[in-house]
matplotlib code that plots the C-alpha trace (Angstrom):
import matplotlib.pyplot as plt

x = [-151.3, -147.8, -147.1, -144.9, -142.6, -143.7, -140.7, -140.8, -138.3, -135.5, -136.5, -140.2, -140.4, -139.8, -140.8, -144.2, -143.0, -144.9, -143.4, -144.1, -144.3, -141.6, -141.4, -141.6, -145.5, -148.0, -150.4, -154.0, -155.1, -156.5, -157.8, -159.3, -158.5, -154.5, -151.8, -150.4, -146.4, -144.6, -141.4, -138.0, -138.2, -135.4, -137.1, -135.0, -131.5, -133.5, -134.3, -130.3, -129.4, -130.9, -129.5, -132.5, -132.1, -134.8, -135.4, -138.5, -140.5, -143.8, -146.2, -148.6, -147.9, -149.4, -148.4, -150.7, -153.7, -156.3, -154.4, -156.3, -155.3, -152.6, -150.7, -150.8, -149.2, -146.4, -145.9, -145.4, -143.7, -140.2, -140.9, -141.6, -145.0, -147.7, -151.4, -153.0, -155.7, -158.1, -161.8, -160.2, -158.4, -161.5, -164.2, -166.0, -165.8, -166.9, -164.2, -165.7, -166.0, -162.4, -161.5, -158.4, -157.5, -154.5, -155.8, -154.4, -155.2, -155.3, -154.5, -150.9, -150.3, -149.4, -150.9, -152.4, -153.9, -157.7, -159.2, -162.9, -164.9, -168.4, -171.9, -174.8, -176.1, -173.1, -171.0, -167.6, -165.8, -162.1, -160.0, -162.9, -163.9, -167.8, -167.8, -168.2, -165.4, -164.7, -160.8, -158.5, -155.5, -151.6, -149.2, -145.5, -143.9, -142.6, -141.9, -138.3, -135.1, -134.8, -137.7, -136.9, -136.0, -139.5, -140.7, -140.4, -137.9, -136.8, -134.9, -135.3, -136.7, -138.8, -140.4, -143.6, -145.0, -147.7, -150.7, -154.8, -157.7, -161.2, -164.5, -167.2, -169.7, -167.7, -169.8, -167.6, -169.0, -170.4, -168.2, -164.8, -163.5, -159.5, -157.6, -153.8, -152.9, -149.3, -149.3, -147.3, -145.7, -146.3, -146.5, -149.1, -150.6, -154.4, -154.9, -153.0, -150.5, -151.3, -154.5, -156.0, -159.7, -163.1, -166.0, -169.6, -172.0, -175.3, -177.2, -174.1, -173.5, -170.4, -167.9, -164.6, -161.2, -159.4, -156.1, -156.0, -153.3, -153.2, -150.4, -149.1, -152.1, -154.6, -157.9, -157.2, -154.2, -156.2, -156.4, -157.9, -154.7, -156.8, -160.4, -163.1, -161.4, -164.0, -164.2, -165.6, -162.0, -161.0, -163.6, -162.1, -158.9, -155.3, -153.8, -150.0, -149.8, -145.9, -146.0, -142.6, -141.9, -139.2, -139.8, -138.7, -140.8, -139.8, -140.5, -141.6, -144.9, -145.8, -148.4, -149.1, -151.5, -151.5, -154.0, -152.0, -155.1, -153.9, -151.7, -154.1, -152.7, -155.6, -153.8, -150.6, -150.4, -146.6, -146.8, -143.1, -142.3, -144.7, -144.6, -144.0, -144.2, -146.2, -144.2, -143.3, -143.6, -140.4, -141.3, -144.6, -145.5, -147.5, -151.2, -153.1, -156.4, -159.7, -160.5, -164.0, -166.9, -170.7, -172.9, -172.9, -171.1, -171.4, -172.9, -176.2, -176.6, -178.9, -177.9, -178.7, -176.0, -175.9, -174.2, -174.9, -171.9, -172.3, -169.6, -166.0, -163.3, -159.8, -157.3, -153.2, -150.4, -146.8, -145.7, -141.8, -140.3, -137.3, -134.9, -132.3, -131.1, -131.2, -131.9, -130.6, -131.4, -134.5, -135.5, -138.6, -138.7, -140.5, -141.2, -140.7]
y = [125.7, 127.1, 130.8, 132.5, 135.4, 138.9, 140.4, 144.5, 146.5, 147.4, 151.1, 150.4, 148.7, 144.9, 141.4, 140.3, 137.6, 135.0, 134.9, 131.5, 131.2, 129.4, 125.4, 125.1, 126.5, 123.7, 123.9, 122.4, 120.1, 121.3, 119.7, 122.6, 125.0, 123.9, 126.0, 128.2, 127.2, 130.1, 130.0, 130.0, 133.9, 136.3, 139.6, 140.5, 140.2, 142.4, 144.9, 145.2, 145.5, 148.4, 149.8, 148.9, 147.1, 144.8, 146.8, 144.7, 141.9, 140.2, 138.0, 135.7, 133.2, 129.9, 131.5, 134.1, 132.0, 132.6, 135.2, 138.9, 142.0, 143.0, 139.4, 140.7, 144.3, 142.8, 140.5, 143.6, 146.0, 144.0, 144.5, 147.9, 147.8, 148.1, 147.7, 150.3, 151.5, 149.2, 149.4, 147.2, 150.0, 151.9, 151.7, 153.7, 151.2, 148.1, 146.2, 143.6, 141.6, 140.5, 142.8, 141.4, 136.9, 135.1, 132.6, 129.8, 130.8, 127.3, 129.6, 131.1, 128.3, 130.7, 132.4, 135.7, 138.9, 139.5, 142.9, 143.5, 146.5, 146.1, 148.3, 145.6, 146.2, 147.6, 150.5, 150.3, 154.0, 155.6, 154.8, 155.9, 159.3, 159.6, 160.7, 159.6, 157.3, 153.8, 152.5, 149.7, 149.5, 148.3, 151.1, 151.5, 152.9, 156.3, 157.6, 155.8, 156.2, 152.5, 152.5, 155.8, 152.6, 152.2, 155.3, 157.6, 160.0, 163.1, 162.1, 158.4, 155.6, 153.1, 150.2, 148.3, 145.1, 143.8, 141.2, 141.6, 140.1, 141.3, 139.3, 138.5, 141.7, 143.9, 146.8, 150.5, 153.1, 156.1, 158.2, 156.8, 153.1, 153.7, 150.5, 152.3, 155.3, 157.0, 159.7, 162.0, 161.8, 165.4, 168.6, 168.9, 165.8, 166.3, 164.5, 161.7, 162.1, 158.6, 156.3, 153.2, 153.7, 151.4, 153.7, 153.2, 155.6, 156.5, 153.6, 151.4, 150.6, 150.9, 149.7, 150.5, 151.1, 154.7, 155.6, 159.2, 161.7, 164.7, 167.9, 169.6, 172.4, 169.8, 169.7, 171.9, 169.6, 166.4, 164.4, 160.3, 158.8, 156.0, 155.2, 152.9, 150.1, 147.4, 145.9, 142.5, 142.2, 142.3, 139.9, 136.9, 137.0, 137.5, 140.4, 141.1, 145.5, 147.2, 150.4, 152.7, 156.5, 158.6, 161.0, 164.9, 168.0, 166.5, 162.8, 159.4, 157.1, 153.5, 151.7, 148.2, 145.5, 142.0, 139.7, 136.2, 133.6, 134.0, 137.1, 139.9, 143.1, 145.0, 148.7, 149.8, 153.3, 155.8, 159.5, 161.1, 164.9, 164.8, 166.1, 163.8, 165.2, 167.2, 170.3, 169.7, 166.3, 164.3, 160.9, 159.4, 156.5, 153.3, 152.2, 149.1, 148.2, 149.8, 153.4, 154.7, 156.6, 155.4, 157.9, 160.5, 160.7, 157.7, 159.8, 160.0, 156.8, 155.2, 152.2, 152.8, 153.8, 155.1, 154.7, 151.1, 150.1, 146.2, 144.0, 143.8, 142.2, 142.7, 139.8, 141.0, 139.3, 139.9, 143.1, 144.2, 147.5, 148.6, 151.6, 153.5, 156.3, 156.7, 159.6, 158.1, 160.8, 162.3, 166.0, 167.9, 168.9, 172.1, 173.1, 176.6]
z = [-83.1, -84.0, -83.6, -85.8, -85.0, -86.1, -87.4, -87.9, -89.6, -87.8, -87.9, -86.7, -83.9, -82.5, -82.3, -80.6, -77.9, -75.6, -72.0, -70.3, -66.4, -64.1, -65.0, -61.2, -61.3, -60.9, -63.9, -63.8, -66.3, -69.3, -72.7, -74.3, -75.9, -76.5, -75.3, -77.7, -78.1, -79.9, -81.7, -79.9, -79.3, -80.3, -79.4, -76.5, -79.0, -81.8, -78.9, -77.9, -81.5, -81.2, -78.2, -76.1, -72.4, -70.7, -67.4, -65.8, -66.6, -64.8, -64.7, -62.8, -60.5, -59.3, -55.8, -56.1, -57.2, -54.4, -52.8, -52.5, -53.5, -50.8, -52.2, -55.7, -54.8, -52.9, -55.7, -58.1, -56.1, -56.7, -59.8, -60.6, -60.5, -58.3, -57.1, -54.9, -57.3, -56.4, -55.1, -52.1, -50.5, -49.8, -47.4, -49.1, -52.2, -52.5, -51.2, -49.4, -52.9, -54.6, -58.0, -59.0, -59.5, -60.7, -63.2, -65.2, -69.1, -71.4, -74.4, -72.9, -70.7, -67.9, -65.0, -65.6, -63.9, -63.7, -63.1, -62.5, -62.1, -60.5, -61.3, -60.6, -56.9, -55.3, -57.4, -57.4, -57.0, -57.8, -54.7, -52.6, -54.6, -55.0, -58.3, -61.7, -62.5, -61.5, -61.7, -61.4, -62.9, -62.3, -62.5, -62.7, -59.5, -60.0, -56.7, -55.7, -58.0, -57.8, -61.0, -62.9, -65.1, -65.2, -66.5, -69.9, -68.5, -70.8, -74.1, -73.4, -75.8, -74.3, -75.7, -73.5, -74.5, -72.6, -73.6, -72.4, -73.6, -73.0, -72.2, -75.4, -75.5, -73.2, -72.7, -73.2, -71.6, -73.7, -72.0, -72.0, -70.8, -70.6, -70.8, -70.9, -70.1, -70.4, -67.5, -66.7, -62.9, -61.2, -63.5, -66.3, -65.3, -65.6, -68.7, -69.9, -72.5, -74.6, -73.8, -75.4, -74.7, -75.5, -76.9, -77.4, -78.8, -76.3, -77.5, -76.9, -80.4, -82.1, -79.8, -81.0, -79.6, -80.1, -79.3, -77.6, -77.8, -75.2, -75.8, -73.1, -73.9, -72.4, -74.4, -77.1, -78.3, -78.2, -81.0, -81.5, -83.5, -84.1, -84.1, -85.5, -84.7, -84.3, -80.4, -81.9, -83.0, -79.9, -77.7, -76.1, -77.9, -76.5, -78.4, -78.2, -77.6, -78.6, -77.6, -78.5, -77.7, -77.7, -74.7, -76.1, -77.2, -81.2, -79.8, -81.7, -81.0, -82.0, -81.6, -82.8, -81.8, -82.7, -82.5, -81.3, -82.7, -86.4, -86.5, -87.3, -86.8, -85.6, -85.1, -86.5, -86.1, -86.1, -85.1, -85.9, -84.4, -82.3, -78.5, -76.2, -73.2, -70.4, -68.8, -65.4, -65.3, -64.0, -66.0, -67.6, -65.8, -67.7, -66.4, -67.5, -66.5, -66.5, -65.6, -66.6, -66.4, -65.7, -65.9, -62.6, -59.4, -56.9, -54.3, -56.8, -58.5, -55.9, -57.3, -60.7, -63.6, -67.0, -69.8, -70.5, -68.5, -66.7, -64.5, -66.7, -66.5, -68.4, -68.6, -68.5, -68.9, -69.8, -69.0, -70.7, -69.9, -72.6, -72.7, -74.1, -74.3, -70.3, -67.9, -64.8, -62.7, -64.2, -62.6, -63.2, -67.3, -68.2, -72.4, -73.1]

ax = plt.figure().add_subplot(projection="3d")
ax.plot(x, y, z, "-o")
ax.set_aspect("equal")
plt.show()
């Protein structure tokens, strides 16, 4: 099956891209389902016609396959990103069992990150925390100069393009089941500023996706941008995500999801003069993974959760950081 290119106009946003691994990278052998070959690509020349430069790009490895999640983090770190919020790195969590694989996907033809979260018999926590929430997620480094590139520094544009793909019947959590996050890094960084959440309602019906925007005032400026979006969509399908901001107190968001199977855009969604910012922060970092709640805090489940919540697992692949605009030397940014 032939993928076309997704041309947007040049004011919107970009093209949606595959990104293949290293010819070098031994690839089992698969009959079914057939690897998707896209188009010869031009995104990265649309993205420099408008003043945008690649700053990091990753993706699995053959390398990796088999290899825990220490392997995986020093795999990322060169690159910008990294992966220390894990269950792994906690006694207190249950890190005895693997939450992350590199596997081979048939559809992409490339390697590709698998995250898990676990509730049935052992409960997974947040980085040892015994309370309600349950995370792992890959995040962009944010605490050497080296990757300011990586991060939404003030007055900056910056375009990310990554892929995931969740399981058939993933379960969200009535509460909240946080896929991406755009955080700020130190100052007002309590709540995120963007996030791509799944939702259920208490009975566990209507699973939708949202897309969650948080002001600088915290609750009281929190608004869904999106919503209703049905999960089903979603379930077992690799969907291209383009994500552009313009970091300032009058910023610019984007947000557009593709499904790759036939094209479907499933969320298409522009916010313009809108705040893009927390004060104090010195950058907003990117997340990917899951981070969510199941019920009540660790320390009182005695094995038992709420929320409907069951073993997940989130597929990721092809993460593309973009700028312009740059803040080389980003300092702490407060809003009056």
């Amino acid at each position: 099956m032939k993928m076309k290119t997704l041309l947007l106009p040049l004011s919107a946003l970009m093209l949606t891209f595959s990104f293949c691994g290293s010819n070098d990278d031994p690839e089992p052998e698969v009959v079914k389902p057939p690897v998707v070959t896209p188009d010869p690509d031009p995104s990265d020349n649309e993205h420099i016609k408008r003043g945008y430069t690649l700053n990091s790009s990753m993706q699995g490895t053959a390398a990796l396959v088999g290899k825990d999640h220490k392997a995986i983090n020093t795999h990322m770190l060169p690159l910008g990103w990294n992966y220390t919020e894990s269950p792994n790195i906690s006694e207190n969590d249950h890190n005895t069992a693997p939450h992350s694989h590199t596997v081979y996907d048939a559809v992409l033809g490339q390697y590709v990150f698998q995250l898990t979260l676990h509730v049935e018999k052992v409960v997974d926590g947040d980085r040892g925390a015994l309370v309600d929430r349950q995370r792992n997620e890959v995040k962009s480094q944010a605490d050497k100069r080296q990757w300011d590139k990586m991060n939404g520094n003030w007055d900056e544009w910056q375009v990310l393009e990554w892929k995931f793909k969740i399981p058939k019947s993933f379960q969200p959590s009535s509460s909240f089941t946080h896929i991406h996050q755009l955080k700020a890094f130190e100052g007002n960084n309590s709540l995120p500023l963007i996030t791509i959440t799944l939702r259920a309602n208490s009975n566990g019906k209507n699973r939708r996706v949202q897309v969650i925007y948080t002001g600088d005032a915290g609750s009281s400026s929190k608004k869904t941008l999106v919503d209703n979006i049905a999960l089903e969509q979603f379930e077992d399908e690799w969907v291209q995500v383009i994500q552009e901001a313009h970091f300032a107190d009058k910023g610019f968001y984007r947000v557009k999801a593709v499904r790759l199977s036939d094209k479907k855009v499933l969320i298409d969604h522009t916010e313009e003069n809108i705040s893009m910012w927390h004060s104090g922060a010195i950058s907003i970092r990117n997340k990917f993974g899951i981070y969510r709640s199941f019920g009540k805090p660790l320390s009182e489940t005695d094995g038992v959760v709420t929320n409907g919540i069951k073993d997940e697992d989130i597929y990721l692949a092809d993460f593309k950081v973009y700028e312009k605009n740059t803040n080389s030397a980003p300092e702490p940014h407060y809003l009056d």
